[in-house]
Steps between C-alpha positions, in 0.01 A plus 500: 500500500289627799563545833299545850453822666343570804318838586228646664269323287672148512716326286477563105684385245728742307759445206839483623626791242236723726597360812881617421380780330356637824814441646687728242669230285490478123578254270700558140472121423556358141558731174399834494239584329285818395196302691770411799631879517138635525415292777841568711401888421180472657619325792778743503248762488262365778739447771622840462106601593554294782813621615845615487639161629757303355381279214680180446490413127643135458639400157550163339533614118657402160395862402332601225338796276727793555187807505319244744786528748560829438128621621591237793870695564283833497256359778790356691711862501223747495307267806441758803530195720851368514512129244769229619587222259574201604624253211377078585653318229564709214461886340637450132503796309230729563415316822837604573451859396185512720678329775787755487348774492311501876566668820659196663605213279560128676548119338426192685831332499412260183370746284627679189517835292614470126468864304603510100437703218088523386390263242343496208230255486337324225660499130590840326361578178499777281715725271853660623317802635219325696840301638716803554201662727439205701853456545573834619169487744662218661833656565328797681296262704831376566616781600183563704577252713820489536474866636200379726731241654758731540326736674409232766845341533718788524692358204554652165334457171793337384536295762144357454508479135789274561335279744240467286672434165398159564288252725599603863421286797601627844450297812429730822829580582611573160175727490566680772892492363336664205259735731213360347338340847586607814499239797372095475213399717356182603183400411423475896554888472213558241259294779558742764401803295 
């Protein structure tokens, strides 16, 4: 989608994702991806050129490949310029990792978080040991995250290993409950950024 933007020079057409983009607001929008985490890096990595502004980095996520997110979470902690999150809809499991993890953390009041333990995708195969070693390599990304999440909430390992023993959904109060968000905001409050 475009949109019109007038200048100096008249009125051009731009992409909307560059119109917003100049306005220091990033999208985390479907599953995460290595080709989706490269892109939020370089965006990450551009408006810190810029600036050392607030970035607003709005999620609507059913997650996806753990490393992908992690390079993400790096961007998002290690980002010179402040990152908000602000969760529209939904940040399932890594979406909610990457949503937790930010400066300042707000839901829209009809959105969601759900966190629970990494999965394994696609069908295992191989002998016992093959097995054993990806078994084991998921319980230490488990544990990974679990600390990661911990270490954002205030809560304890075994706290979050608990609330993530299974599919978790928290509304925004039970987030914030939970210390995963912070504060709700209306959509009207995004406009007047």
């Amino acid at each position: 989608m475009n949109v019109l933007v007038r200048s100096s020079s008249g009125i051009t057409q731009v992409p909307v994702e560059s119109k917003l983009l100049s306005d220091r607001k990033i999208f985390i929008e479907g599953e995460i991806t290595e080709n989706t985490a490269i892109e939020f890096v370089k965006k990450i990595l551009w408006l810190n050129s810029e600036s050392d502004e607030t970035i607003t980095c709005l999620i609507n996520s059913p997650g996806g490949e753990i490393n992908s997110g992690l390079l993400m979470y790096d961007a998002i902690v290690d980002s010179r310029a402040p990152v908000r999150t602000v969760c529209m809809g939904k940040a399932y499991s890594m979406g909610a990792v990457l949503f937790v993890c930010a400066k300042e953390r707000l839901m829209l009041p009809n959105s969601e978080l759900m966190l629970h333990q990494p999965l394994l995708g696609g069908r295992v195969s191989g002998n016992a040991s093959s097995i054993r070693s990806i078994s084991d390599s998921l319980l230490e990304t488990k544990r990974r995250l679990n600390k990661l999440i911990a270490l954002h909430t205030g809560k304890s390992e075994e706290e979050i290993d608990e609330a993530t023993g299974f599919d978790h959904y928290f509304s925004p109060e039970e987030a914030i409950g939970f210390k995963l968000a912070d504060r709700v905001i209306r959509f009207s409050e995004l406009m007047e950024d």
